[in-house]
Backbone as JSON, one array per atom type, in Angstrom:
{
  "sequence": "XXXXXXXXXXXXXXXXXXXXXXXXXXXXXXXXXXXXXXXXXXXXXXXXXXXXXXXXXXXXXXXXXXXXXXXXXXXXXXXXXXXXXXXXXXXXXXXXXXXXXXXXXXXXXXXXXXXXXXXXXXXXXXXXXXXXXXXXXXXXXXXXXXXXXXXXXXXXXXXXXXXXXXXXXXXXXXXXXXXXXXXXXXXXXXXXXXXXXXXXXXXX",
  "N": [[7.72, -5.92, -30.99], [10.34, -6.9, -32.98], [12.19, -10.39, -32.96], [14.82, -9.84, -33.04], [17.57, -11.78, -33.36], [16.49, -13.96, -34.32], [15.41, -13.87, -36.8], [17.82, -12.81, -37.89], [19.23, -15.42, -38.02], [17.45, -16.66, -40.21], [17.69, -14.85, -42.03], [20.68, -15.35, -42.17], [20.98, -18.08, -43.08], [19.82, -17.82, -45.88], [21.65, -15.95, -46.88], [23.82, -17.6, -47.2], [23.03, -19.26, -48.85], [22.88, -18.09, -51.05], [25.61, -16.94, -51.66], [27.03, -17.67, -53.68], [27.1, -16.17, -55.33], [27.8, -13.55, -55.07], [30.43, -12.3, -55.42], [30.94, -9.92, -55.98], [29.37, -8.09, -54.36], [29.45, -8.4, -50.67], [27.92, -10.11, -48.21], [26.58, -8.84, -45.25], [27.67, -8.59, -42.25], [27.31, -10.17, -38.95], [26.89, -8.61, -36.87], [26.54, -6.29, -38.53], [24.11, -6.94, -39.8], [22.22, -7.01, -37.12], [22.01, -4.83, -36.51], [20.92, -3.26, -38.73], [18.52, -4.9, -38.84], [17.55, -4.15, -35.91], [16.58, -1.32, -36.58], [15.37, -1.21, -38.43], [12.99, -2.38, -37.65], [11.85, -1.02, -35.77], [10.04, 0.51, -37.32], [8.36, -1.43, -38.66], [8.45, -3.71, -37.09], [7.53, -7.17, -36.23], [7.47, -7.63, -38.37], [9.44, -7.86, -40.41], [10.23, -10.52, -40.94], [8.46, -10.9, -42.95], [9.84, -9.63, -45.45], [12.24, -11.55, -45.56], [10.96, -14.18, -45.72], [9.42, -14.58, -48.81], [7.08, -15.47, -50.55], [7.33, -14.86, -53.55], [10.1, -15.68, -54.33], [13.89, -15.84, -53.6], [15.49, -13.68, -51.32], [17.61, -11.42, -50.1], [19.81, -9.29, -48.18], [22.97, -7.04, -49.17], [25.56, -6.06, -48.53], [27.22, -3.38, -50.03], [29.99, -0.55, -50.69], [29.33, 0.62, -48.47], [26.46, 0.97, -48.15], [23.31, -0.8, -47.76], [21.96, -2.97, -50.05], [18.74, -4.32, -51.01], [17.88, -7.33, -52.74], [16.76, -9.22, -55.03], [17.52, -13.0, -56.04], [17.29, -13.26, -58.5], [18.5, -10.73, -60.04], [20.79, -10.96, -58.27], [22.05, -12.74, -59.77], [22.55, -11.88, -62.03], [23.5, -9.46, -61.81], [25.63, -10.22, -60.93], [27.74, -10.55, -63.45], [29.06, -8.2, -63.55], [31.57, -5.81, -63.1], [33.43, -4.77, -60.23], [34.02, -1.98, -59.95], [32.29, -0.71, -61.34], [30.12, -1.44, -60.94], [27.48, 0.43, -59.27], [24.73, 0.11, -58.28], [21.99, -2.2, -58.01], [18.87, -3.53, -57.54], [17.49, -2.7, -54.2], [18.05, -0.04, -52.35], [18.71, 0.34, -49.62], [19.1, 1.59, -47.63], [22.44, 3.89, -45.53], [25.42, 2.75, -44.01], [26.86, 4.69, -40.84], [30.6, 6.24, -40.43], [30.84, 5.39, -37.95], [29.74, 2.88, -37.81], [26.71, 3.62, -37.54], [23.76, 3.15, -38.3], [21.61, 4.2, -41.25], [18.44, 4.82, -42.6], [17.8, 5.18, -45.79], [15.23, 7.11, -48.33], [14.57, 5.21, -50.18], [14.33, 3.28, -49.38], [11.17, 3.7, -48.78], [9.3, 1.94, -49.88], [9.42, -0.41, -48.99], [9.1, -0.25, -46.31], [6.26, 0.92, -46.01], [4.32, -0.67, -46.62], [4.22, -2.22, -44.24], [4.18, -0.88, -42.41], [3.81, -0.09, -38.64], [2.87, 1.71, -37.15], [1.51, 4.69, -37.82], [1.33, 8.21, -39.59], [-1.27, 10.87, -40.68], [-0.71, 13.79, -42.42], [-1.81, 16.77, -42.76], [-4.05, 18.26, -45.99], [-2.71, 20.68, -46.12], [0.34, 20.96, -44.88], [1.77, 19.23, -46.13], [3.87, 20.03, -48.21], [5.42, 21.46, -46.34], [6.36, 19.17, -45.04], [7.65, 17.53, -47.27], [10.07, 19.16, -47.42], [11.61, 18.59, -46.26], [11.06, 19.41, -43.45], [9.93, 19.32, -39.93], [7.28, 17.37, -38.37], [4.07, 19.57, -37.48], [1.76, 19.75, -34.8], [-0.56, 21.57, -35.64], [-0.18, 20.22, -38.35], [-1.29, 17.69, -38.2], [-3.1, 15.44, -39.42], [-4.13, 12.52, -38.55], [-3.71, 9.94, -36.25], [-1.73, 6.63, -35.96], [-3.38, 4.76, -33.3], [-2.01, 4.47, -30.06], [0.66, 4.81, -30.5], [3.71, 5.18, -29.68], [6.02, 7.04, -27.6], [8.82, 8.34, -29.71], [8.83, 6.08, -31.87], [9.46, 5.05, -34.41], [7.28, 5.77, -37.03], [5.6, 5.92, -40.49], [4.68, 8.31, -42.89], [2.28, 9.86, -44.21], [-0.26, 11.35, -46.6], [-3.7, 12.54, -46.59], [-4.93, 11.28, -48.24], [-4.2, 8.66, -48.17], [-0.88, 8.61, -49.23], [2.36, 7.12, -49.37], [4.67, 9.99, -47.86], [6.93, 9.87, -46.23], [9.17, 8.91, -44.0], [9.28, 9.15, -39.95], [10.24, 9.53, -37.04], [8.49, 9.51, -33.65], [7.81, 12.51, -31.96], [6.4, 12.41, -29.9], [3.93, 10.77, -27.68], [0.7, 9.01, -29.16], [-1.18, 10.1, -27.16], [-0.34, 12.0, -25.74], [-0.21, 13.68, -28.07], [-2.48, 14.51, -28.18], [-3.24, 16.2, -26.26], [-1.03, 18.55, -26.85], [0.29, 21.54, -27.55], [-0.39, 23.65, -30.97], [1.92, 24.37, -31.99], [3.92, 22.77, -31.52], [6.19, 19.83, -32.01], [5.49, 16.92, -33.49], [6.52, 14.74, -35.18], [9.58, 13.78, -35.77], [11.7, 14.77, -38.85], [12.85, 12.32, -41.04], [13.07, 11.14, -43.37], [11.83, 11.8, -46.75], [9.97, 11.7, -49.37], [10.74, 14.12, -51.35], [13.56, 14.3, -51.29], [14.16, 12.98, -54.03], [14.26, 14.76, -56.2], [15.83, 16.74, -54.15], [18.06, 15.69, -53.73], [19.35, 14.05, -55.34], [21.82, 13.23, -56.35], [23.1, 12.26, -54.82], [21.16, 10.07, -53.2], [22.39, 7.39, -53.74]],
  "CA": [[9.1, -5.73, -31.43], [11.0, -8.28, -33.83], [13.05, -10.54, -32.38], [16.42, -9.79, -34.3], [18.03, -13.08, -33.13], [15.7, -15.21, -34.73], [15.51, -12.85, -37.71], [19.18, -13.03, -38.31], [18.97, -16.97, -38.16], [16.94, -16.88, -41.17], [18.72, -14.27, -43.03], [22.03, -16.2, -42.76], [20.37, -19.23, -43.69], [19.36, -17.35, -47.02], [22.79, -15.45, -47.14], [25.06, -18.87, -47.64], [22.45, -20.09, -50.13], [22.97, -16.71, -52.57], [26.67, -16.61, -51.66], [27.7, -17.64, -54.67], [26.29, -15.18, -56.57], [28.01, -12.45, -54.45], [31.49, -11.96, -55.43], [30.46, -8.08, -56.08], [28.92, -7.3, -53.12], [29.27, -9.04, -49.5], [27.09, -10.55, -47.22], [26.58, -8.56, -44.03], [28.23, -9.5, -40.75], [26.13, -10.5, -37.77], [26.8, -6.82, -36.06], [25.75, -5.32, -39.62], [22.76, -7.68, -39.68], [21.68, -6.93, -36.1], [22.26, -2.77, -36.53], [20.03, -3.1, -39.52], [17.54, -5.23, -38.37], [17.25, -3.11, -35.38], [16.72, 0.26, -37.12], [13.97, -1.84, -39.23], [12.1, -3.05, -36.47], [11.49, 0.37, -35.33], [9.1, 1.31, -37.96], [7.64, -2.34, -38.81], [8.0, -4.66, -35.93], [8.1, -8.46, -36.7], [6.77, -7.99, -40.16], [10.72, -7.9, -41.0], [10.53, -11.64, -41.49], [8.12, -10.7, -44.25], [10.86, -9.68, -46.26], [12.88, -12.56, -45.95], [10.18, -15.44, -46.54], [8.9, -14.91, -49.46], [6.68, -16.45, -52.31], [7.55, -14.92, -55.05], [11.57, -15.64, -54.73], [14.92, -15.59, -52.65], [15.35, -12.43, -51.43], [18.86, -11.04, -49.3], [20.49, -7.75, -48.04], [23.83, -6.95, -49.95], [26.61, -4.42, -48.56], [28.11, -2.53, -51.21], [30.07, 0.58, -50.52], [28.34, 1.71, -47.2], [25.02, 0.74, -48.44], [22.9, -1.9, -48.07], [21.02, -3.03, -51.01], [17.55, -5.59, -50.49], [18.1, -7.92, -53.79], [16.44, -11.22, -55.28], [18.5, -14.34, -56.34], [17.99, -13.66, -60.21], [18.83, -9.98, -60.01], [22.19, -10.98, -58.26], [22.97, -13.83, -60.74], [22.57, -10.92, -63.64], [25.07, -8.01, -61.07], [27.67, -11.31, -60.51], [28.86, -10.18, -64.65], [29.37, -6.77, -63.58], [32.87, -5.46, -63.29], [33.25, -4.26, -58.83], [34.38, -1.4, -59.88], [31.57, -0.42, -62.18], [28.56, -1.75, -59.73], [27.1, 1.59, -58.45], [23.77, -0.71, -57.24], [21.15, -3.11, -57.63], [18.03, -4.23, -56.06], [17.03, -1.77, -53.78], [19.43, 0.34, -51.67], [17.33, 0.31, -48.08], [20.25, 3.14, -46.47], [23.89, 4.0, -45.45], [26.34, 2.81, -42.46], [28.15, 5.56, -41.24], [31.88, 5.61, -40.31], [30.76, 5.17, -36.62], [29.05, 1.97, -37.38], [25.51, 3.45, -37.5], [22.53, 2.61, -39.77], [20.51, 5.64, -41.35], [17.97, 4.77, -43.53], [16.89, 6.39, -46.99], [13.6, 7.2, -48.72], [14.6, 4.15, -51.57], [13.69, 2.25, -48.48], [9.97, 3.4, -48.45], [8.31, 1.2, -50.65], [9.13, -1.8, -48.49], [8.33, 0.07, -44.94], [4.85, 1.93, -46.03], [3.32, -1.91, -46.48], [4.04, -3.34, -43.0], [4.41, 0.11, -41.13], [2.73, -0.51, -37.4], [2.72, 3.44, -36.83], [1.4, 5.74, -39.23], [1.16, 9.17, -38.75], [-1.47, 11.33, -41.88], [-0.55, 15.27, -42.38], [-3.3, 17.73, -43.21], [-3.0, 18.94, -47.39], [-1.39, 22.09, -45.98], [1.02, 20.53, -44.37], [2.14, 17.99, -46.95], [4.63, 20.85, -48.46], [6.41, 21.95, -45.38], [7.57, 17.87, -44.96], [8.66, 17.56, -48.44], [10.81, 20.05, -47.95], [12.56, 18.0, -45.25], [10.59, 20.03, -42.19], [9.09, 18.19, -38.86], [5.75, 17.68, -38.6], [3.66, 19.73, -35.91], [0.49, 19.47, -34.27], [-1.42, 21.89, -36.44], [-0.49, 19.92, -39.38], [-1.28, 16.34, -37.99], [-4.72, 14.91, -39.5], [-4.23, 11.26, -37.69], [-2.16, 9.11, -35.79], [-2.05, 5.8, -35.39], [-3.5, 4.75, -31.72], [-0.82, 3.2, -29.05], [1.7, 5.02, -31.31], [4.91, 5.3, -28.49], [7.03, 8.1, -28.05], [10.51, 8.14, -30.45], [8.44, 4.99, -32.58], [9.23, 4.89, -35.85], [6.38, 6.65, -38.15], [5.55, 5.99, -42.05], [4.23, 9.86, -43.21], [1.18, 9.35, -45.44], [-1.04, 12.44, -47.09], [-5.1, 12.47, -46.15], [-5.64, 10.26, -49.21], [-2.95, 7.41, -48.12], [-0.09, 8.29, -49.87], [3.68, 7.89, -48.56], [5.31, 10.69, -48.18], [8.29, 9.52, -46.22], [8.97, 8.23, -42.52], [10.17, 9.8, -39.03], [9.8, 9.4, -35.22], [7.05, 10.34, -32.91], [8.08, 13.21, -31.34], [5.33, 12.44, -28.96], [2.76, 9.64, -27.99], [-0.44, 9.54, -29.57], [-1.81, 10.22, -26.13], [0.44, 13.09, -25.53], [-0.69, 15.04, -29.26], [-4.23, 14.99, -27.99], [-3.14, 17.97, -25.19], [-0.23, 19.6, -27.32], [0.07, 22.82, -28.34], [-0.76, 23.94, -32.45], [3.33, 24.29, -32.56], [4.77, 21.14, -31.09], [6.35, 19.0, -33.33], [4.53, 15.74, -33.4], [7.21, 13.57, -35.8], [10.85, 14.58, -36.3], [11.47, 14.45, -40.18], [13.77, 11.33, -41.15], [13.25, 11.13, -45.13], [10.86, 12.49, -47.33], [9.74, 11.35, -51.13], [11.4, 14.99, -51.47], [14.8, 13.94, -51.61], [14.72, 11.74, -54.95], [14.49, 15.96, -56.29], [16.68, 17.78, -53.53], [19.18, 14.81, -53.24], [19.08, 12.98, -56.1], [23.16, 13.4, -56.85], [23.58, 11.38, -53.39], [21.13, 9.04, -52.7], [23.01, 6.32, -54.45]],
  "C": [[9.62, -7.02, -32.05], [11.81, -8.39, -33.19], [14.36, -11.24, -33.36], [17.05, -10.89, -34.37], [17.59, -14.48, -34.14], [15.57, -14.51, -36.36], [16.88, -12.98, -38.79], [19.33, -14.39, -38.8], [18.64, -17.13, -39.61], [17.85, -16.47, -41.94], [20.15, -15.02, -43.0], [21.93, -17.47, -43.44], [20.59, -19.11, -45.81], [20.96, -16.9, -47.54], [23.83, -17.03, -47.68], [24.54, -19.38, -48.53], [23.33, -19.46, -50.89], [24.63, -16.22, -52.52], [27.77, -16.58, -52.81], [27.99, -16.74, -55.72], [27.18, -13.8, -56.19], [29.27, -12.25, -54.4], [31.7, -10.53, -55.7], [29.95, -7.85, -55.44], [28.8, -8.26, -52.19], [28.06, -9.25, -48.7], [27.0, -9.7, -46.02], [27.09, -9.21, -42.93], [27.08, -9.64, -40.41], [25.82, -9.11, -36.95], [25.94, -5.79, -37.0], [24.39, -5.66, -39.49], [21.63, -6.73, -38.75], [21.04, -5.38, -36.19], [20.89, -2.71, -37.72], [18.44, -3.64, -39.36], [16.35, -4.64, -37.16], [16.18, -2.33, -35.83], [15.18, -0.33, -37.92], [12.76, -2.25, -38.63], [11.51, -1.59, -35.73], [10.13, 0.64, -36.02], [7.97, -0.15, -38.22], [7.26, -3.76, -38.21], [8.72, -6.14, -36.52], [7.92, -8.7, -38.27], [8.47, -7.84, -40.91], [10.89, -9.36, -41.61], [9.7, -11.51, -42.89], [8.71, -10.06, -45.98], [12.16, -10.49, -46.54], [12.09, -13.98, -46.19], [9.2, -14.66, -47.04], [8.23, -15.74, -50.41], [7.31, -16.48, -53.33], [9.38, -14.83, -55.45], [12.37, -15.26, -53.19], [15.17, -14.25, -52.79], [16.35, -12.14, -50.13], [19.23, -9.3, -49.1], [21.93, -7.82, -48.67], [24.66, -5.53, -49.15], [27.15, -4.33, -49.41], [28.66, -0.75, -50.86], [29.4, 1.52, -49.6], [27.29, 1.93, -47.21], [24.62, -0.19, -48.39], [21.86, -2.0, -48.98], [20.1, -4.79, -50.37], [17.35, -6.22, -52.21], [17.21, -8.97, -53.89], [17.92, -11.81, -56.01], [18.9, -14.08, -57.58], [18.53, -12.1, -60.38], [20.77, -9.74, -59.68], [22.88, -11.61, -59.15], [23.66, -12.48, -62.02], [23.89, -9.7, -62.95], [25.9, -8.99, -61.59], [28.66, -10.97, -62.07], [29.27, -8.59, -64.72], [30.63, -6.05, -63.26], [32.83, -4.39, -61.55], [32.78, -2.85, -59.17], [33.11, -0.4, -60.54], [30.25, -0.65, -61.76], [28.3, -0.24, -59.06], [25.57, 0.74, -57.89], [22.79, -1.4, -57.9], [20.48, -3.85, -56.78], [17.65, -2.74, -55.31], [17.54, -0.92, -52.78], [18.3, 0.95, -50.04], [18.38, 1.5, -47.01], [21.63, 2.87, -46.39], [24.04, 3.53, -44.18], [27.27, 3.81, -42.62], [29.49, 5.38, -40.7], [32.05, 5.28, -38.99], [29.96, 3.57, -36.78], [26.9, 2.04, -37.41], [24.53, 3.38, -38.5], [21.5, 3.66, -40.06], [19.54, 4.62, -42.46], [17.39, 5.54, -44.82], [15.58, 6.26, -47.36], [13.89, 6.02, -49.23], [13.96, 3.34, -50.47], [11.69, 1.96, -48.21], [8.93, 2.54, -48.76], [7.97, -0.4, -50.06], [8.67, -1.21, -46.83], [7.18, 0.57, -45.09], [3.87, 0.5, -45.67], [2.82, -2.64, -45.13], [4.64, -2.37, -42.24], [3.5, -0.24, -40.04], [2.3, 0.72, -37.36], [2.53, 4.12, -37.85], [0.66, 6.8, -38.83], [0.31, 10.15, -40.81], [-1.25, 12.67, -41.53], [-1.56, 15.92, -43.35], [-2.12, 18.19, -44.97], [-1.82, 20.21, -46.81], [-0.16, 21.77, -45.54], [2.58, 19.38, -44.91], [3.46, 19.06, -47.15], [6.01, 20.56, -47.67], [7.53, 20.37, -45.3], [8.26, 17.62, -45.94], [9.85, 18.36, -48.78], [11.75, 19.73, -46.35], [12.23, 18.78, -43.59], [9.82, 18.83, -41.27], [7.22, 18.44, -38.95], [5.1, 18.25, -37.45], [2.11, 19.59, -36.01], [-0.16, 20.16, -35.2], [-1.11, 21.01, -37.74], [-0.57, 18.62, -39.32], [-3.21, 16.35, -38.24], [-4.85, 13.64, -38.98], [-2.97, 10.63, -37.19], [-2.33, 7.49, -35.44], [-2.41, 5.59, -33.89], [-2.41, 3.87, -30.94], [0.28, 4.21, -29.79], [2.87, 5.8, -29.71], [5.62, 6.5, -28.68], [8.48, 7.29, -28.12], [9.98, 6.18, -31.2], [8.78, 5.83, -34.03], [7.86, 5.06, -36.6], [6.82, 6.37, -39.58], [4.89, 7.17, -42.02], [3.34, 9.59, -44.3], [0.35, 11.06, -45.2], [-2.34, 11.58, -46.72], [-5.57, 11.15, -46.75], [-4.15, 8.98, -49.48], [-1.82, 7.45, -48.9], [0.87, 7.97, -49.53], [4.21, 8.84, -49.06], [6.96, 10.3, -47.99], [8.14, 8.88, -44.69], [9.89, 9.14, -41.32], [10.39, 9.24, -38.11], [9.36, 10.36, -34.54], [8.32, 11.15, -31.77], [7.32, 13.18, -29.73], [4.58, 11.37, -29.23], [1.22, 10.55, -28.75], [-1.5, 10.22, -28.32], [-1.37, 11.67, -25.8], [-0.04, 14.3, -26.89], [-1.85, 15.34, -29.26], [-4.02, 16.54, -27.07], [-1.57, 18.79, -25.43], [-0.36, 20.67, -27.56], [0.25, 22.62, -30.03], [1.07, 23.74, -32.91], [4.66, 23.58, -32.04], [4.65, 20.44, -32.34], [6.01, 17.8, -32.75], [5.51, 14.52, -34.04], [8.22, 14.4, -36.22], [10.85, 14.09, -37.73], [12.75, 13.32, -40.14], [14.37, 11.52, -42.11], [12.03, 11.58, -45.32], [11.17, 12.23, -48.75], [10.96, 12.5, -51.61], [12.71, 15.32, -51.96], [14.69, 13.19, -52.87], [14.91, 13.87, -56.09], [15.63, 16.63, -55.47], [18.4, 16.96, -53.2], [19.64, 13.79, -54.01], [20.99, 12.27, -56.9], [23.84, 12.23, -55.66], [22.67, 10.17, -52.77], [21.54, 7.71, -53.13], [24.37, 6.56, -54.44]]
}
């Protein structure tokens, strides 16, 4: 498990550098931080610092409008001439807070959780469908699971031939889907590629 504390540290570090840049979209609190960091740590552990030290550039989270976007340095310099009002997003929009405070994440997010997922769960071809279409995944349509995988862990959703589809939580340990039944659900659905088609008016 990442330890958010130390996590945060960094990211504020990074945040007061790029502050300048950010008169169109705010910095995250420490509560936002934490909530997000959290929720991130679920699916990829400590590999979260791997998105704040990088090589190839400064690289920050951004609230905008109940979203957090995952930005570089020269991307924000180029938003900072953009008119508030007229910013709908940049960079990469990693999910919503809702009006309770809590942190959902979207698909836009998968491209940075599929790399440094700990848990990964593959669904048989037949199977692929039913999730794209925002359904859970069950035992007959589970072709692997990661081993150790915890129950209510965070899951990346990959097809036979490694693809992502999208990400959930284990409905069940990997230990536990060895003596399931064919119609136990194995990973509640989260997101799914699916949505950039069935949702495409809203995820942004």
């Amino acid at each position: 498990m990442c330890d958010c504390v130390q996590c945060c540290a960094k990211f504020d570090d990074k945040q007061r550098n790029l502050f300048s840049y950010s008169a169109i979209m705010r910095p995250l609190t420490e509560e936002e931080t934490r909530t997000l960091f959290e929720k991130l740590s679920k699916y990829i552990g400590e590999n979260i610092k791997l998105l704040i030290d990088r090589a190839d550039g400064m690289y920050c989270f951004r609230y905008h409008r109940d979203r957090v976007f995952y930005v570089s340095e020269e991307i924000m310099k180029r938003a900072a001439s953009v008119v508030r009002d007229n910013l709908i997003s940049f960079g990469t929009c990693f999910g919503k807070f809702s009006k309770t405070k809590k942190f959902r994440l979207h698909i836009t997010a998968l491209d940075y959780l599929a790399p440094y997922a700990k848990c990964k769960v593959w669904v048989k071809p037949g199977a692929e469908q039913s999730f794209l279409y925002g359904n859970h995944v069950l035992k007959s349509g589970l072709g692997r699971i990661t081993e150790n995988t915890d129950k209510y862990q965070g899951v990346v959703i990959y097809s036979m031939s490694d693809a992502p589809l999208g990400f959930g939580v284990a409905a069940k340990s990997t230990q536990e889907c060895r003596h399931t039944d064919p119609m136990s659900i194995i990973v509640f659905h989260q997101a799914d590629i699916g949505e950039y088609l069935r949702n495409e008016d809203t995820l942004l």
